[in-house]
N, C-alpha and C positions, 0 to 999 in steps of 0.2 A: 504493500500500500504506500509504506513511504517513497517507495523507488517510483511509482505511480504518479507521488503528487511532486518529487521531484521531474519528472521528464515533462511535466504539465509545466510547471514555473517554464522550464530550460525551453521548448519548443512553441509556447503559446502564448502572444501577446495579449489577449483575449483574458485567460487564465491569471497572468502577473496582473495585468492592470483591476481584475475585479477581485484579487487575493488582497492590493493594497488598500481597496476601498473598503474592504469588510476588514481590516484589519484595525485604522481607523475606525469602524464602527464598534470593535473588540476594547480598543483603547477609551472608546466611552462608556461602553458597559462596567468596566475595573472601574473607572472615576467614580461610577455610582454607589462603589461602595465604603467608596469615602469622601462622602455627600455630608454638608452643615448641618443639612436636615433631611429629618424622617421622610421613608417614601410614603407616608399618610398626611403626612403632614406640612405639605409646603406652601400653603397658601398663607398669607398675613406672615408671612416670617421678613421681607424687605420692602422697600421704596416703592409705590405704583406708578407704574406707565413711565418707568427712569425707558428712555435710549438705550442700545447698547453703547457702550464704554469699556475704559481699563477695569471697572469695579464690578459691572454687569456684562461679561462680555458676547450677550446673547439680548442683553434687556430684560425688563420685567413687564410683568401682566396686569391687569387691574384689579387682579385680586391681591397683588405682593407677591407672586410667585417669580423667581430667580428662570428664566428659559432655561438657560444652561443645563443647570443642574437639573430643571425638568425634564429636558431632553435626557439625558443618559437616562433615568428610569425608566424614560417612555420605552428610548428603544431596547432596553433590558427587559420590559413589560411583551413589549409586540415580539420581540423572539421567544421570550417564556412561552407563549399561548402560541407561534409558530414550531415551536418543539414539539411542546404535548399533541399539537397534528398533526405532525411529519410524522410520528410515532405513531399514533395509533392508523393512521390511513397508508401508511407505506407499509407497516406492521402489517394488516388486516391485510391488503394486497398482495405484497410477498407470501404468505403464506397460502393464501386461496387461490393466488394464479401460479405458485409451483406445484401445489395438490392437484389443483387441477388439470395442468397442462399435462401432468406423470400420470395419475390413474386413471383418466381418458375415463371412455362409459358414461355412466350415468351417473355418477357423481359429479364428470366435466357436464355433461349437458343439463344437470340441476345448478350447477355454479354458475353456469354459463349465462341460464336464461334469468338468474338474480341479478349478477352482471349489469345485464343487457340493461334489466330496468330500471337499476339505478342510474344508467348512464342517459338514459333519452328523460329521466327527469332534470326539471330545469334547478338546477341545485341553489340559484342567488335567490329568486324568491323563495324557493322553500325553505332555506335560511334564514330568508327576513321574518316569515310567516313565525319560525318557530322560534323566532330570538324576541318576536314580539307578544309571543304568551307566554315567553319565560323573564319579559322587560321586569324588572324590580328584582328579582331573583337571581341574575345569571349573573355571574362571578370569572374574573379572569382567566379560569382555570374550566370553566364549563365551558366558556365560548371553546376553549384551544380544544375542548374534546367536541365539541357539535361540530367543530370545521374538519375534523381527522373522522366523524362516523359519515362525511358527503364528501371524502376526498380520498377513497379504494378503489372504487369502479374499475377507471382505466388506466393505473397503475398496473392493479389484475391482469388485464388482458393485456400486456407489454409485456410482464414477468410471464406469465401461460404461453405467448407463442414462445420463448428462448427455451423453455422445459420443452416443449414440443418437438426442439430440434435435437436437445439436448440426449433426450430418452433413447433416441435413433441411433447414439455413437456406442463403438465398440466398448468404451469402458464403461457404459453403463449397464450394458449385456454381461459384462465381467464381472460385476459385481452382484448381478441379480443372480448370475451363477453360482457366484462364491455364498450366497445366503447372507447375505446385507441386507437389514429389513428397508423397507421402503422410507422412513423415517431417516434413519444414517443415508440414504442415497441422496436424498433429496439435498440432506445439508449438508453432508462431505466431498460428495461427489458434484453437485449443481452450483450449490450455494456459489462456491469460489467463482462461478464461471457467472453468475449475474449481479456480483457487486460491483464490478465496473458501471454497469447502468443502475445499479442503483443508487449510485453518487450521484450522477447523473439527475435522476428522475428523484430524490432527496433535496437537490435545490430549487427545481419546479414546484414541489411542496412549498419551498419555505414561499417564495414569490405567491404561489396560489393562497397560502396561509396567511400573507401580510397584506394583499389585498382586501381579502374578505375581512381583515380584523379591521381593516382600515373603513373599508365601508362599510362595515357593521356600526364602529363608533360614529363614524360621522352621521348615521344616521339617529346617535343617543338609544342604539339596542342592547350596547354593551355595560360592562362595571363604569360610569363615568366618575365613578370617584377614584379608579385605578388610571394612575399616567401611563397612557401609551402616545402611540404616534397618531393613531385616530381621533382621540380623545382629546389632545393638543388641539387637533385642527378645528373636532365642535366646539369645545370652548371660544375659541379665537372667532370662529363664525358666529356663537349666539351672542358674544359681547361686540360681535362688529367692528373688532378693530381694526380695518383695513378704512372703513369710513373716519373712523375714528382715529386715523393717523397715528395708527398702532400697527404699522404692515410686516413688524421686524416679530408681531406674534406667531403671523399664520405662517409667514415667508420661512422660518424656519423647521418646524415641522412640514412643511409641504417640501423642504429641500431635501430633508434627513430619508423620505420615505424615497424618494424619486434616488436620492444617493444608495439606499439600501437594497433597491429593487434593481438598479444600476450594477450594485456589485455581484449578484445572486446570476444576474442575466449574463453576463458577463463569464463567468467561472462556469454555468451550463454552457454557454457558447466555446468556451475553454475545452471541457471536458465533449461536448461532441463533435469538434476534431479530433480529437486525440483517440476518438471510439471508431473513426471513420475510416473504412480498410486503407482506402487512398491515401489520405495523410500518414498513416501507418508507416505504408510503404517507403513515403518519402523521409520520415523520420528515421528508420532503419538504415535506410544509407545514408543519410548525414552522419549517423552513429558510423557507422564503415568506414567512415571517410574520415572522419576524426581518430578511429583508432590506427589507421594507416600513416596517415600524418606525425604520429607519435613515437609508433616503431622505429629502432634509432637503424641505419644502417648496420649489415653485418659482414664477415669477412670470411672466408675460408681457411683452411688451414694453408693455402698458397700466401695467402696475402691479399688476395683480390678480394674488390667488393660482392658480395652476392647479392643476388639479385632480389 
């Protein structure tokens, strides 16, 4: 894996430049936890509607809220509830499209046609629908799991067709021979061969995940007492501070998420050249071509150079 995420830095500009942006976003998650103030508690603690400055260097809100340091918890908040549903919807996925794609029958064509209907539902409204009978209720940590139980479908069926092909090769006939229960086959034998796309299809989560948390809050469906990047932006939208010559409220959160969605896209854009046969190829003799270059000349026992 590491040898992985090194040839990814070394061959993909794509990859470096969205490693540095989330890296920077890494470095504001650390700040937040060594924050002046409580993550519950940051309103009324500085100056209202200061500018940003040397002392404020994001500005403050009209409720006394410090940006700055609002922001790190936001975006510490919005990958919190992006984890909990890359987990549970890549989880649930990986599992039911390698079962599926390996024991075929009727267990694939009962997964397959649940599958299917999860995917032709429209999954943004029925989100909204159900985040707005659970409005008053719903908690940081509920959103990240509603967004991971409408985010398996078609993970599914990506991981099922690569079992599909996989089942077909000679070492997985070797091992059904040797009495390898189907269980060890799937994760000894498979696993290895589709976590390259699931790094992959892991930061399509987090993107799919920060969207929805984004527009869940902006619509006030979410926890709005918990700072995230969504919650940032309704505030800033119901206290109007863009009218109100307060632009340095919205402008910032609406930078952080476009910057964080920037890095995610980026690092997939990375990782699916690096998946892609043809760039493969060309990276392989690059590699050739540099270990050739480094081989020092050599000499015979006559004295001559060889060749």
């Amino acid at each position: 894996m590491f040898t992985t995420i090194r040839d990814l830095i070394k061959f993909s500009p794509s990859f470096r430049f969205g490693s540095l942006i989330l890296l920077i976003v890494a470095v504001m998650i650390v700040l937040s936890f060594f924050s002046p103030y409580e993550a519950g508690k940051l309103r009324r603690k500085v100056k209202r509607n200061q500018p940003p400055s040397a002392t404020f260097v994001f500005g403050t809100t009209s409720q006394g809220e410090d940006v700055f340091w609002s922001t790190t918890f936001a975006i510490r908040n919005t990958l919190t509830i992006s984890i909990i549903a890359v987990t549970i919807g890549r989880g649930i996925g990986v599992m039911l499209g390698m079962l599926s794609g390996y024991f075929g029958g009727i267990f694939d064509r009962v997964a397959q046609s649940t599958v299917e209907s999860f995917i032709v539902i429209p999954r943004l409204p029925l989100v909204i629908l159900i985040a707005s009978i659970l409005r008053g209720s719903m908690t940081m940590y509920s959103l990240g799991i509603l967004i991971g139980l409408f985010d398996w479908a078609h993970p599914s069926k990506r991981y099922r067709s690569q079992v599909l092909s996989l089942r077909e090769r000679d070492f997985t006939h070797t091992a059904v021979f040797s009495g390898m229960s189907t269980v060890r086959i799937v994760i000894r034998e498979h696993l290895p061969f589709i976590i390259p796309y699931m790094l992959a299809d892991v930061i399509s989560g987090f993107l799919f995940s920060i969207g929805f948390e984004v527009t869940l809050s902006y619509l006030g469906l979410a926890d709005l007492d918990s700072p995230t990047v969504g919650t940032m932006i309704y505030w800033a939208t119901y206290y109007q501070s863009v009218f109100a010559g307060r632009a340095w409220v919205i402008i910032v959160p609406i930078v952080t998420v476009v910057l964080m969605v920037l890095g995610f896209y980026l690092m997939s854009v990375g990782l699916g050249e690096y998946l892609d046969p043809r760039k493969r190829l060309v990276r392989l003799s690059a590699d050739a071509g540099e270990e050739s270059e480094d081989e020092e000349p050599r000499k015979d026992k006559d004295g001559a150079w060889a060749p």
